[in-house]
N, C-alpha and C positions, 0 to 999 in steps of 0.2 A: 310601647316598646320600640326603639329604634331600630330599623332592621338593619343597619350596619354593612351594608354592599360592598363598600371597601374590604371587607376582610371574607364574606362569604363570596366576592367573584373567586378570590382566591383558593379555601377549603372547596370548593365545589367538585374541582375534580377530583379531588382524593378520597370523597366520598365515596361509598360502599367497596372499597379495596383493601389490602392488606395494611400498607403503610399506614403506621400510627400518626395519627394527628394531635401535637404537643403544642396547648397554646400558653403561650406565657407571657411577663408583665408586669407590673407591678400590682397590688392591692388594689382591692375596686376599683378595679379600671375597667370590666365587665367581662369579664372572662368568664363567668360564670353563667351567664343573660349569653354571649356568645354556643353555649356550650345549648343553650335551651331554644335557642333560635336553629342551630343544626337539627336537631330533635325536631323539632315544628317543621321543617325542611323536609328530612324522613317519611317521617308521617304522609306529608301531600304525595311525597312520591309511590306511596303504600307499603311502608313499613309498618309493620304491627307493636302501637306503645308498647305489650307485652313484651316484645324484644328486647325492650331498653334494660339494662342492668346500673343503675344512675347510684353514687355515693359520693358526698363531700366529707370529706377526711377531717374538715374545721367541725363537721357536728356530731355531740358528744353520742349519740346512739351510734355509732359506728367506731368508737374507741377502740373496742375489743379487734378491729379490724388491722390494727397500725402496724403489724409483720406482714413479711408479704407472703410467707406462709398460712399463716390464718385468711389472709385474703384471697390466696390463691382456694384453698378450700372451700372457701365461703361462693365462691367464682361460680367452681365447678359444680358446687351443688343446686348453685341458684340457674344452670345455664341446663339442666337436667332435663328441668319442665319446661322449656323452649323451643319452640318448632322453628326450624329455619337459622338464618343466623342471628346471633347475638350481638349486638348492641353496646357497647362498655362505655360508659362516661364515668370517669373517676377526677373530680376537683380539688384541688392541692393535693396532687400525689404523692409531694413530698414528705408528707408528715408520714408517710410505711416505709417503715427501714425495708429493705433489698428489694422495693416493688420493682428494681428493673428485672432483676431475676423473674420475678413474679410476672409481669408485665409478657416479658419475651415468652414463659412458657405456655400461656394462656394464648397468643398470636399461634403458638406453635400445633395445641392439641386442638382449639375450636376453629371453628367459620364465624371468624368475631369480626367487627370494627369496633376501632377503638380509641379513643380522644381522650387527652390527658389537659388537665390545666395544673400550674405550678409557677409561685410568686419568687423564683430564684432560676438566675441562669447554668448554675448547677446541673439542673435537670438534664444538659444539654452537655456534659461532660461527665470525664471519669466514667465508672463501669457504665453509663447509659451508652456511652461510645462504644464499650465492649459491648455489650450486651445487644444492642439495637441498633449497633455501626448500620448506616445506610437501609432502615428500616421504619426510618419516621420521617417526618416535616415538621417545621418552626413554623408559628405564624406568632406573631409581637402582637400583644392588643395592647394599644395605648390607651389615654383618657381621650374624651370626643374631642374631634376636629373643631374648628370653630362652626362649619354646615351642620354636623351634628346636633353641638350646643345650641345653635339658632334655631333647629326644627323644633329640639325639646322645651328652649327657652316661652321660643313663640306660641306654645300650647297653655304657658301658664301667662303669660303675660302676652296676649294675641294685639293689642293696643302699641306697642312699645317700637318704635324706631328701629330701624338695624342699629343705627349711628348709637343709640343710647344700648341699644344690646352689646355690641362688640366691647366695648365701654365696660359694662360689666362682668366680659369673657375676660378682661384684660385682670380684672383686681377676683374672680372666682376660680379659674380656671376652666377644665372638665372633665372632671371627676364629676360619673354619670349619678351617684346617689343622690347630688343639690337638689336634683330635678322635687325630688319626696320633701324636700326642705323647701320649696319655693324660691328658693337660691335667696332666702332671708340674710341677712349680714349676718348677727352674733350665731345662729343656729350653722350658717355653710363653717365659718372659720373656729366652730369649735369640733365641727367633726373634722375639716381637714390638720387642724394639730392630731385629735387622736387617733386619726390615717398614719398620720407621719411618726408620733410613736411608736403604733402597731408593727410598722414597717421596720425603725428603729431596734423597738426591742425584740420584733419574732424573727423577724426575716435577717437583721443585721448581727445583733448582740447573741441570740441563743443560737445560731444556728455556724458563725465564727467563735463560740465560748470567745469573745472578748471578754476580759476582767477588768480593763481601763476604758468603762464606761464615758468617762470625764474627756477623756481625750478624744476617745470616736467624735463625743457631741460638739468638741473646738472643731474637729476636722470639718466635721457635715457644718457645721454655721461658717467657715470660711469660704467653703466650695459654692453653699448657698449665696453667699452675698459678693462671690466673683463671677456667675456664671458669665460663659460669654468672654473671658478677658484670658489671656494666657497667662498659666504660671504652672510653676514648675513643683516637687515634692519640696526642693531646696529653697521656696519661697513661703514657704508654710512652714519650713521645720524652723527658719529666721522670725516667724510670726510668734508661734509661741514660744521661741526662747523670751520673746521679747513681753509675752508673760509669764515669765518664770517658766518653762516645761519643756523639758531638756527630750528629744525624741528624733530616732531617724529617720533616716527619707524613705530606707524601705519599709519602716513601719506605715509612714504616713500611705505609701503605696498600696498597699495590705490593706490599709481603711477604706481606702479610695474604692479600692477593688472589691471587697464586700460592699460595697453601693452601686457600685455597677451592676453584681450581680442580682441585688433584688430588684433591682430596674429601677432605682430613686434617681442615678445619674444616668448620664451618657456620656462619653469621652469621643471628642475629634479633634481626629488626629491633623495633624496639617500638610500641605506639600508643596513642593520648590515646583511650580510651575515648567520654569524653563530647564531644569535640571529631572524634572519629571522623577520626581523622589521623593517619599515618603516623610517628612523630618522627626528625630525621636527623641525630641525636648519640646516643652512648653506647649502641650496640648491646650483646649479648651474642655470644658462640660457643661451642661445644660440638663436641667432638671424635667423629668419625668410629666412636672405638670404646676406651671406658676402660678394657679394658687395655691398649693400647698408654700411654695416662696411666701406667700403675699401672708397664708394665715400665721407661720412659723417666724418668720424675721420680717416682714413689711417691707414697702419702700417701690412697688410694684411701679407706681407712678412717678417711681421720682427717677429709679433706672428703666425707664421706659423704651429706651436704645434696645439695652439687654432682654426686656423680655420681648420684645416685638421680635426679635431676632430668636429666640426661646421658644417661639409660639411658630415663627416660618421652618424652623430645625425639625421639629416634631414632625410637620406637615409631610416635609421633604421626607423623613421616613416613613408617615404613614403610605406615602405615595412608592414605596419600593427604591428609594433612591440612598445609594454608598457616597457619603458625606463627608466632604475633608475641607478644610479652610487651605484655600491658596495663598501662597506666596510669590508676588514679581517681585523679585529688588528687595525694596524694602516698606514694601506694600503688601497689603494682604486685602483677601477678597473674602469676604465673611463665606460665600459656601459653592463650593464646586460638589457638583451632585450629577452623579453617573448611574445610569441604568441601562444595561441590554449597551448597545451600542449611542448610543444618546447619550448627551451632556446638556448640560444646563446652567451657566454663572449666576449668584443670586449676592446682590448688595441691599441690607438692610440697613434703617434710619428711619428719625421718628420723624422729621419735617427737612424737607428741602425751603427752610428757609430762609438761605442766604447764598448768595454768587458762589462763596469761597464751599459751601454746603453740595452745592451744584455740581460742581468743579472737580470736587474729591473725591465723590462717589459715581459720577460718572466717568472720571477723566482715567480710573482706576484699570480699565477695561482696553485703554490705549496698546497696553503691551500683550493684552492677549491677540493672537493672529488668526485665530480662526474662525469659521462661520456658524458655530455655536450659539442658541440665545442666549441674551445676553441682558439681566434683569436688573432692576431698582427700585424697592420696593420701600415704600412711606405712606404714610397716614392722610399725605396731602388727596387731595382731592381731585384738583387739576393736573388734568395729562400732561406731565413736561420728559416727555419720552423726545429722544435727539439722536443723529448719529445712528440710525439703525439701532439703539438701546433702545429697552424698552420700561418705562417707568409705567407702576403698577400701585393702583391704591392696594393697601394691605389687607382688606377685606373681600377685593375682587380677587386677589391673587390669592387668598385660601378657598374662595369659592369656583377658581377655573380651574374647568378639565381639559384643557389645550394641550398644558403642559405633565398633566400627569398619566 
């Protein structure tokens, strides 16, 4: 099991306190393994397993549970024969209609801790905001970093190159279950499709009641196959007229949006640099975890720009960093990344190789004035860092902690 420090430096302090711990995410992305790793944490510290009161809401013996009335009961009764305080781990909370209600009055009558996991950003709004306004913390669990994927990787294949491992992070992604697949080819890319149905039809289609199944799936295969390039709703509602399907923008927005919130997309946003403003047209998005791209639509290798830029985006969030694509002029800087008082410029490409290659993605950085690092990050291998920029192979620069 990977023990995942990126996210337990963070849950650490909010362990054995009142504030609820809400981790969320998309679909096997480990939120679950996150939730059992806290557990195991507890324990060394001398919590008694007895304490734990653990339910996953996906398994059918806990059916009878999905009100949050029955569940609040079920709670209280099971917290009766507990010495000391209680424990709550409840996994996909969403599936119990009113658990916020439930949720808040169980904080309210025991000496519980209490950790929620939930595959929709929902959880994080409407009555949970009434109900638990300034009462909880977010933590994102994403799919494994590429350090992750190369611990896990390198256990089944301990022979194998980085060079040849990264290689394969590019066309698998890391979505943690491959690890039980040996990251076989036809076995990884048939569970990542029925990942991405999953996602599709529980978390997108039943939980939006969409009726225009047809249209969601044009939307999500256009988003998938631009990630990384700006366009607008009004460039997608032009795409399917142009196969017959007549639909508006704020529909198309509405679709967008339900993918956001099961955490299959991400949207960033852009900004005027010298105007230091936000812009509120032609975002980017970037998908949750490329390979599920690679197993649903293909082509991983051949827009190799885009996912290497897909693969450093993720990164930058797993590292706590507010991510916007800059704008100078009529230039753009793939990713301005702010945390705490820090900043960071990050230029992504797959090969610096040519002058004019050189030129563009370094020269980009001319009109920024300040004393910010200032990145370029490709697959080359040789240091052609210039100019106080600083160029970075794409494997050294997801495995440094300098910057994060």
């Amino acid at each position: 099991m990977i023990k995942r420090e990126t996210y337990m430096n963070r849950i650490r302090p909010f362990m054995n306190n009142d504030l609820i711990k809400v981790l969320t995410g998309i679909r096997r992305s480990g939120k679950s393994v996150m939730l059992e790793l806290i557990k195991a944490e507890l324990i060394d510290l001398g919590v008694n397993a007895n304490q734990f009161i653990c339910i996953n809401f996906e398994d059918m013996r806990f059916s009878n549970l999905h009100t949050g009335q029955t569940l609040h009961e079920e709670i209280l009764k099971r917290a009766e024969n507990i010495q000391g305080k209680v424990y709550l781990f409840f996994d996909e909370i969403q599936e119990v209609s009113d658990w916020e209600k439930c949720i808040n009055s169980l904080r309210v009558i025991l000496d519980c801790d209490i950790y929620l996991t939930g595959s929709n950003a929902k959880l994080l709004s409407g009555e949970l905001a009434t109900y638990l306004g300034g009462r909880y913390v977010e933590f994102v669990i994403y799919p494994f970093s590429y350090i992750e994927f190369l611990e896990l990787y390198k256990t089944v294949y301990p022979e194998i190159s980085e060079q040849q491992a990264f290689q394969k992070y590019l066309i698998t992604g890391g979505m943690p279950y491959l690890a039980n697949l040996r990251y076989e080819e036809a076995p990884s890319g048939q569970y990542l499709v029925d990942l991405f149905n999953s996602v599709q039809l529980k978390d997108i289609v039943k939980r939006n009641k969409i009726r225009d199944v047809d249209l969601l799936e044009r939307v999500i295969a256009y988003v998938i196959a631009n990630i990384g390039t700006t366009f607008s709703a009004t460039s997608i509602v032009k795409f399917l007229k142009s196969e017959q399907r007549t639909v508006s923008a704020d529909t198309i927005l509405n679709y967008i949006k339900y993918c956001m919130d099961a955490y299959l997309f991400y949207q960033v946003k852009r900004q005027d640099l010298q105007g230091k403003q936000i812009l509120a047209t032609n975002e980017k998005y970037y998908i949750a975890d490329h390979g599920i791209r690679e197993a649903v639509y293909g082509g991983n290798m051949r827009d190799i720009n885009l996912i290497l830029e897909n693969i450093v985006y993720l990164e930058l969030l797993r590292r706590g960093y507010q991510v916007t694509v800059g704008r100078v002029k009529d230039k753009e800087i793939d990713f301005v990344c702010e945390k705490r008082n820090e900043k960071i410029y990050v230029q992504v490409t797959y090969l610096l190789a040519s002058e004019d290659t050189i030129k563009r993605e370094f020269d980009i950085y001319d009109e920024i004035r300040d004393n910010f690092p200032k990145y370029v990050v490709s697959m080359d291998e040789i240091d052609m860092s210039k100019n106080g920029i600083k160029h970075v192979n794409i494997r050294n620069f997801l495995k440094a902690d300098i910057w994060s």
